[in-house]
C-alpha positions in Angstrom: 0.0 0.0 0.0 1.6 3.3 -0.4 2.6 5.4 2.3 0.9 8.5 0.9 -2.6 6.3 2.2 -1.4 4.9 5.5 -2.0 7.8 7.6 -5.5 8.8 6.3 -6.6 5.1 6.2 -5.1 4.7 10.0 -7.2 7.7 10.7 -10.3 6.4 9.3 -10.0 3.0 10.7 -9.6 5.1 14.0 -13.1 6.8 13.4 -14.5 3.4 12.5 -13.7 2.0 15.6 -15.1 4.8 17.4 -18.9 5.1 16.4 -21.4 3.3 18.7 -21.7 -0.2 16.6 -18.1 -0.3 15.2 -17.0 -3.2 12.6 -15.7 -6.3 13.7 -11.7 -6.9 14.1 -10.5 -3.3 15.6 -8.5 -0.4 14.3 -5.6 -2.9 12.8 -8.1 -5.1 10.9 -10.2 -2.3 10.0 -7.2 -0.5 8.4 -6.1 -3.2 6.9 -8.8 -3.9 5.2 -9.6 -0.3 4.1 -6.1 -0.8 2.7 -6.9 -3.9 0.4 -10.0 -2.1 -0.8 -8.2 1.0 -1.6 -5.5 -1.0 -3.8 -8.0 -3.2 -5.5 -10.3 0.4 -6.3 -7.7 1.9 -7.6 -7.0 2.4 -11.4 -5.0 -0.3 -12.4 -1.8 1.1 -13.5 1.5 1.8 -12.3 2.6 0.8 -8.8 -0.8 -0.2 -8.0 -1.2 -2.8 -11.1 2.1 -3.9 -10.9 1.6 -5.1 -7.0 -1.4 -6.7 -7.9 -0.2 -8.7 -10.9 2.7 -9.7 -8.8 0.3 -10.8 -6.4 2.0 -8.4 -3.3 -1.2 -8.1 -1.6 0.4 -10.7 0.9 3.6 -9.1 1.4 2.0 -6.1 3.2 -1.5 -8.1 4.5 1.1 -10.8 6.4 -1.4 -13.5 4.7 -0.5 -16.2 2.9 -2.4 -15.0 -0.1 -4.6 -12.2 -1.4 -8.0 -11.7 0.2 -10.8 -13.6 -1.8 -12.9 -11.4 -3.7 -16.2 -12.3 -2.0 -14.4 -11.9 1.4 -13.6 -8.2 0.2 -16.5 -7.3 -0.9 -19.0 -8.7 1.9 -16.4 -6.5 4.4 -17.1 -3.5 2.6 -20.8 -3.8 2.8 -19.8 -4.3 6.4 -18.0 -1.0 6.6 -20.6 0.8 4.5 -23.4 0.1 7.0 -22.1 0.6 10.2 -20.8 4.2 8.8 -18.1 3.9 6.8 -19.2 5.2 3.2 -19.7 8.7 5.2 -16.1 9.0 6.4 -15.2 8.3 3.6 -16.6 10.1 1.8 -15.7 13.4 4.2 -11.9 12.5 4.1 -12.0 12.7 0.5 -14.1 15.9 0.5 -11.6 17.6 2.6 -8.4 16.3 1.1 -9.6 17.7 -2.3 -10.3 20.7 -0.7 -7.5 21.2 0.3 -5.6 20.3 -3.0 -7.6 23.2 -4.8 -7.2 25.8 -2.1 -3.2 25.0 -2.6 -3.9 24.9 -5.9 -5.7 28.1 -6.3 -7.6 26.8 -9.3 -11.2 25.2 -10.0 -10.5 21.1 -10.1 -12.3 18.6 -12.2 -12.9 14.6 -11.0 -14.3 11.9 -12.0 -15.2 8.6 -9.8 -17.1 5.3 -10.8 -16.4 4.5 -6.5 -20.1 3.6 -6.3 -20.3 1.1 -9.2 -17.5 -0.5 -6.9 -19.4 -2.5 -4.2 
């Protein structure tokens, strides 16, 4: 996973764990798997695609081998309901907020995230 996404997904998993009916597994598991979604939504290119094809999901999960599919995606319905989507959704909000106030400029983006789940 790269660094650039450890903190903010540490953070999240953090606010996860907080909210009244957190998901299962704690602030490592919860980052962990925030991590493995994050590198399988991602474009596949670069770094990204090059990890995935060279199957280094297990490298930085410590499993034996990559997450199953099904297991991926039943744990992000988990996140989603018990909160997650809106976090989400906010730490992204503010990060590009903040790009464009450094940037001083109107910014344009596209995202298919909801067609992901």
């Amino acid at each position: 996973m790269p660094a650039l996404l450890a903190g903010p997904l540490d953070e999240l998993a953090h606010q996860m764990a907080a909210r009244p009916e957190p998901p299962t597994g704690g602030v490592p598991l919860i980052a962990m798997h925030l991590a493995v979604l994050v590198s399988r939504l991602m474009p596949a290119v670069g770094w990204t695609a090059g990890e995935r094809h060279a199957d280094g999901e297990p490298v930085w999960t410590g499993r034996s081998r990559p997450y199953d599919e099904s297991t991926v995606r039943k744990r992000a319905r988990d996140l989603a309901a018990r909160g997650g989507t809106e976090l989400v959704a906010r730490t992204v909000e503010v990060s590009v907020e903040q790009a464009v106030a450094a940037l001083g400029a109107k910014a344009t983006a596209y995202t298919d995230m909801f067609d992901q789940v």
